[in-house]
N, C-alpha and C positions, 0 to 999 in steps of 0.2 A: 675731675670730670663731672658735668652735671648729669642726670638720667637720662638726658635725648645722648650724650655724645657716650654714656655706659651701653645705649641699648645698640647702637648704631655701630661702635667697637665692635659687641659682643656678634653681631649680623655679620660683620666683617670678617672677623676670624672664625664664626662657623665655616662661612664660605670657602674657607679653607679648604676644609676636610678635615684639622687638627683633631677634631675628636672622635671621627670615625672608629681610628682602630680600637682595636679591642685591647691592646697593651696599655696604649693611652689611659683609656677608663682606668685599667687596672692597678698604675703606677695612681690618677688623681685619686681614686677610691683609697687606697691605702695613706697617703697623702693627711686624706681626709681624717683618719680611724687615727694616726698617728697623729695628729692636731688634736684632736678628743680628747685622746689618753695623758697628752699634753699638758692641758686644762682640765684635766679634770678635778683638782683642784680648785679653781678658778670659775670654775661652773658651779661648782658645789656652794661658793661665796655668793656669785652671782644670784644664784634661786634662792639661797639664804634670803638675800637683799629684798627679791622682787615678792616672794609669795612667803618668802618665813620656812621653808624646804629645808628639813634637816638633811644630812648629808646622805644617811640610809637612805632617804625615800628619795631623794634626788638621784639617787646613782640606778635607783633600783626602781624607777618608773620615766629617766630619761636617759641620762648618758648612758647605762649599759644596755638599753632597747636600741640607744642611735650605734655601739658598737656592734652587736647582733645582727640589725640589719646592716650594716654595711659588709661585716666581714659573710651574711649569707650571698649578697653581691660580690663581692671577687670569687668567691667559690663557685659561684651557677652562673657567671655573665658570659662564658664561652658557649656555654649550649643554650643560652637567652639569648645569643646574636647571633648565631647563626641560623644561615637559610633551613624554612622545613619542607622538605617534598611532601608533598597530596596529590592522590590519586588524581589523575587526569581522564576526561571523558572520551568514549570511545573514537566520538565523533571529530573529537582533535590530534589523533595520533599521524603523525610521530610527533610527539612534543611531550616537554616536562614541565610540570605546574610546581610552582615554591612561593611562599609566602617569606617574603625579606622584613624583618622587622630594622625602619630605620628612625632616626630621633627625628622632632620635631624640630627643632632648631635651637632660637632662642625662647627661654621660657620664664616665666616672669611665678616666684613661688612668695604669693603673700601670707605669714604665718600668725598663731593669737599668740597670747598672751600666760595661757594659763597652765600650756608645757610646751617653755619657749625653745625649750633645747633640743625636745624630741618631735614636735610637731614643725621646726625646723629644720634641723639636719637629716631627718627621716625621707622627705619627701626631693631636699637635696641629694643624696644617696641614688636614688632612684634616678632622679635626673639626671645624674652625671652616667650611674653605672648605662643609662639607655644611649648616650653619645651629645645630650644637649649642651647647651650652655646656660647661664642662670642667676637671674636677678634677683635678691630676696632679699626681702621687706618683714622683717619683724616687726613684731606689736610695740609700740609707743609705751604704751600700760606697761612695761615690762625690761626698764630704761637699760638696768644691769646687764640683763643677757643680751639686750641690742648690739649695746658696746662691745660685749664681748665677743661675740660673733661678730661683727664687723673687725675687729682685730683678727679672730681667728681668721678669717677669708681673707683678710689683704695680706696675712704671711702665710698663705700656703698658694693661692692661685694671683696669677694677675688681673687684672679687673677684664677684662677681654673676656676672661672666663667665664669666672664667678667674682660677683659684686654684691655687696649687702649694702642697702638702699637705707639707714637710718630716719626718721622723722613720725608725724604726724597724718591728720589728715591731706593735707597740701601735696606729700609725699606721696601718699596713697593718690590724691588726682591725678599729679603729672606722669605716675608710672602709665594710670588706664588711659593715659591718654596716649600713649604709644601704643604701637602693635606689634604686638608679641603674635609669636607661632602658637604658644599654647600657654593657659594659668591655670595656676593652683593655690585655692585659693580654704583657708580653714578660719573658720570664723563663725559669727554671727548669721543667722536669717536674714535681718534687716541689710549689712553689708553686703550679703552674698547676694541680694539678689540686686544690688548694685553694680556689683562687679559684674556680674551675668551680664545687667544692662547693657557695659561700656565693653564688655566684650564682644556683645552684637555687631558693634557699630563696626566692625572690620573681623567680623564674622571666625572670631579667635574659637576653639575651643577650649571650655574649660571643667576644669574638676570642682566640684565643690562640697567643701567637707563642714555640715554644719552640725544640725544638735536638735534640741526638743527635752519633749518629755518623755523622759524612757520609763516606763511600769517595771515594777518587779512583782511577782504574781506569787503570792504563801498560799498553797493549798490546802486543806485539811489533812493530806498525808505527809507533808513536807517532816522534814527531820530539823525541828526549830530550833532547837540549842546552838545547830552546824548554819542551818540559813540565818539564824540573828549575828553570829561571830563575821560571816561573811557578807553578810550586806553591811553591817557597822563598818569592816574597811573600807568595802569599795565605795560607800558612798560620803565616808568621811577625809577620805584619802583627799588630800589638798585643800583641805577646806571646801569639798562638796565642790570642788571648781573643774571638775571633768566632765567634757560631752558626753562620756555615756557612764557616769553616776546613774544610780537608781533615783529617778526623780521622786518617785512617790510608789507608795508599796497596795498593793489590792488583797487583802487579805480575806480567807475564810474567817467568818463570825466566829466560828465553831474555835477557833486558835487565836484570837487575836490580843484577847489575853494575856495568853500564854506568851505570845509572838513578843508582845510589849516589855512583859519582864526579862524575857531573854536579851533585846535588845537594852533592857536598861542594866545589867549585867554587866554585859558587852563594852557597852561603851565605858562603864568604870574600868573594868579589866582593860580594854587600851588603851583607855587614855587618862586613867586615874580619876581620883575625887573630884581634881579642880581641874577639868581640859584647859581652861584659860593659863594655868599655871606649866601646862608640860610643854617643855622647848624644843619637843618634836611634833607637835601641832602646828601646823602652820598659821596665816594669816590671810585678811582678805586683802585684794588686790589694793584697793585703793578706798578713800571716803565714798565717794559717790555709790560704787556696790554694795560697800559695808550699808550705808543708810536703807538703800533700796531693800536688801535682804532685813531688816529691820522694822521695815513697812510690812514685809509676807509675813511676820509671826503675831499671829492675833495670843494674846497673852490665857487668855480664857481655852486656848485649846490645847495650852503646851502642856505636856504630860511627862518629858524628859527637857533638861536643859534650859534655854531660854536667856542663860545671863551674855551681856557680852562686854567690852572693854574697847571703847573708843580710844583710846590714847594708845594700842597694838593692830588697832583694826580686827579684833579676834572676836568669834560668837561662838559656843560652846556645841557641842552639837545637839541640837535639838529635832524632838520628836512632838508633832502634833497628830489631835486624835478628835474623831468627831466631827471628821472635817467631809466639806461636800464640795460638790466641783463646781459651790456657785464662791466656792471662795477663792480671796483673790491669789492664796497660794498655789491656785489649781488653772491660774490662769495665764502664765507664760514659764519659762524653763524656770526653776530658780536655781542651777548653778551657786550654789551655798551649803552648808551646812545645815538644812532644816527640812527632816523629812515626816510629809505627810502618811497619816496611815487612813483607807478610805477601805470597807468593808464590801463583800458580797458574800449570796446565800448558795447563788448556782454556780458555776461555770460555765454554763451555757451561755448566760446572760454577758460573759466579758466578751464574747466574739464581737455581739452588736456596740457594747462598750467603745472598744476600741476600733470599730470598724469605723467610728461616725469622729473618731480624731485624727488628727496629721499623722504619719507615720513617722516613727520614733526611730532613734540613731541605733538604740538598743532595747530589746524585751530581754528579760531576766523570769524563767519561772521555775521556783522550787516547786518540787514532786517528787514524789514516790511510784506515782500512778502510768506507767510505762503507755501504754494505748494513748492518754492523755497527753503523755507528752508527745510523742508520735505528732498527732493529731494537734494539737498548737502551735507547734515548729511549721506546721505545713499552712497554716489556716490563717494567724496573724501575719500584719504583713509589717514589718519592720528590716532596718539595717543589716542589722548581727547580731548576736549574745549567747546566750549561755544558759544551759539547765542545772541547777545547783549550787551555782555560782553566778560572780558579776565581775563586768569590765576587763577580765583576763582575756578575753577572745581577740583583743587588739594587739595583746604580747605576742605576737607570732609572726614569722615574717612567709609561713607556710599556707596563711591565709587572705585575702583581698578584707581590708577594712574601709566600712562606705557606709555613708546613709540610703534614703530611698526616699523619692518624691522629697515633701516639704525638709526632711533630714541628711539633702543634698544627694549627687549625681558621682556616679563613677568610684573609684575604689582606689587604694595602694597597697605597698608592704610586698616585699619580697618579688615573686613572677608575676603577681599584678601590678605592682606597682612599676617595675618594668616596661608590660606592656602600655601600661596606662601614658606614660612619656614616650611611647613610641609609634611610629604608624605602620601600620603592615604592610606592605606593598605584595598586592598579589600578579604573580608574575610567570606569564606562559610563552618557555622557550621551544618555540617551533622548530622542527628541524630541515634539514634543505636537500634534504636527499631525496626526498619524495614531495609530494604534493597533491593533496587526493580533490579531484575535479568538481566532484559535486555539490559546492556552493556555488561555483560560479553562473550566472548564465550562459545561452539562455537553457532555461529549467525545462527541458523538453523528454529527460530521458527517465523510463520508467523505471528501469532500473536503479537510479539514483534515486527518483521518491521511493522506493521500498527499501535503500539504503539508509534512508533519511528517516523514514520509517523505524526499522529497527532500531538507527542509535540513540535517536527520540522520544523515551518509550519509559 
């Protein structure tokens, strides 16, 4: 079938009701988890292929997040579907007010490149566990895990269901150029707000999950031994190729020193003498990024790292120092392995700091300083994150993960994600036993305005 006659099936057998019940979800959801568990092997080859993903890190930042959430979906989808009673106002009795969560329909999930297995299946999960149906479009960049999910979906559902859209950009046009009930869409700025675009045009709504520059903030009280071990993962974790990696770190003067050698520690102790040489390091996606990321490293600032090996696509993880924000690694996301280290004397001064940039997928701030932290949780304005830590806040399917303004719209994971595929329907069943007079006209009796009165109030 080509994508008009996938998307046009997939309308048809919504219309059914097919995926209405809640049983249904519940046999495809397990379906699903059992296909996984399946490949998992095969996934583990696949992410080998595409990004260089040992097997540890691949199990342990995709496939077992996408079995997590799924199997949090068949455990909570019976009390996520069904109707909620809300209080009903005085002025409307006798009747009962409920809020019916039902699916959108057909849903059209376009996912990247750079965790093609969890930022795919995750977002399907959600989709099916809410009653849709669902077209999905993996990243191009990322050929292994296309294929392989498009295998996994064509043996577990019939394409009426669920269909995975393999290709390119071309692929990407003829899907926007249908209309879908609802997208989701993870990706790029630049893409997203493309899609945004062609969504207007037949007024779709959609989710958009993109990225930035996320700050990680080292205090002067911070506990630097534990924040260098812990930013050295999260932000080397994949070759620095996650949306809410610590893009670049703000460090107290008074520690940054200190901060520096503890990071260059760090990064020996995980990743050995030669990072280019450990074959649990990954790689960059492709030449074109590799180059690009090669452009952001001014050689005069590097302080840790800097080599890298075109013929693996690998860059070692490097740390720059001295750096200002007229530089150019300070000037779009870098999505790499190369993290900037950029100083302040106040705290005071990062509020106007960051007030006056896009807002970020994720803020990261190590402290000690309780009030402070308090008070910067509530005052910057960003996605999501984590005090003491990085990028774990997205492991959970017990919390909504989302950007904000420029680092994208709406949320998923678990009961938001849920509701995020679903539409509320609010709904006031009146009853017929009675009938109370006083809306109607004509409005003459006084008694009724002081009824009207009271319940309006």
């Amino acid at each position: 079938m080509n994508i008009h006659e996938i998307v046009e099936a997939q309308r048809k057998f919504f219309n059914t009701g097919a995926t209405l019940p809640v049983s249904f979800r519940v046999a495809m959801l397990r379906k699903l988890r059992g296909a996984v568990r399946r490949y998992e092997g095969d996934i583990g080859k696949a992410l080998a292929s595409d990004l260089g993903k040992s097997g540890y890190e691949g199990f342990m930042c995709e496939t077992g997040l996408v079995c997590t959430e799924i199997t949090y979906m068949i455990r909570h989808i019976n009390s996520l579907a069904k109707e909620h009673t809300v209080p009903t106002p005085l002025a409307q009795f006798a009747s009962r007010s409920f809020k019916k969560p039902t699916p959108y329909g057909n849903t059209l999930i376009m996912s990247p490149w750079n965790y093609p297995i969890l930022l795919t299946l995750d977002p399907l999960a959600d989709a099916i566990a809410a009653g849709n149906t669902a077209v999905v479009k993996p990243s191009a960049y990322a050929p292994a895990t296309s294929a392989l999910l498009a295998k996994l979906a064509a043996e577990s559902f019939p394409p009426e269901y669920v269909a995975v859209v393999t290709g390119g950009r071309q692929e990407n046009a003829a899907l926007l150029d249908e209309k879908f009930d609802f997208i989701f869409f993870t990706g790029s700025q630049a893409v997203g707000k493309e899609v945004l675009r062609r969504a207007a045009e037949h007024l779709t709504p959609a989710v958009l999950e993109l990225g930035g520059k996320s700050p990680c903030i080292v205090d002067e009280t911070a506990k630097i031994p534990l924040a260098a071990r812990r930013i050295v993962f999260g932000k080397y974790l994949n070759c620095g190729q996650t949306c809410v990696a610590p893009d670049y770190i703000l460090c107290h003067s008074s520690v940054k020193d200190k901060l520096l050698e503890a990071l260059r520690g760090e990064i020996r102790r995980q990743y050995g003498e030669d990072p280019l040489q450990n074959p649990d390091y990954g790689k960059i996606v492709n030449a074109k990024h590799f180059q690009r990321l090669l452009g952001l490293i001014q050689e005069d600032k590097v302080v840790i790292g800097g080599q890298s090996a075109p013929q693996t696509l690998r860059i070692a993880p490097t740390i720059l120092d001295n750096v200002t924000e007229a530089d150019p690694v300070m000037q779009e996301e870098i999505f790499g392995p190369i993290l900037p280290i950029l100083t302040y004397d106040n705290f005071e001064e990062l509020y106007g700091l960051l007030a006056d940039k896009a807002k970020p997928l994720a803020l990261y701030l190590f402290s000690e300083n309780r009030p402070r932290i308090r008070h910067a949780m509530s005052r910057f304005r960003f996605g999501g994150g984590c005090v003491n830590d990085v990028v774990i806040h997205l492991a959970t399917s017990e919390m909504g993960f989302g950007g904000v303004g420029e680092s994208g719209m709406g949320a998923y994971h678990g009961k938001t994600g849920f509701e995020t595929f679903s539409h509320s329907k609010s709904i006031v069943d009146k009853k017929t036993w009675m009938d109370l007079p006083m809306r109607y006209q004509p409005y003459k009796s006084k008694l009724y305005g002081k009824l009207l009165h009271m319940f309006l109030r």
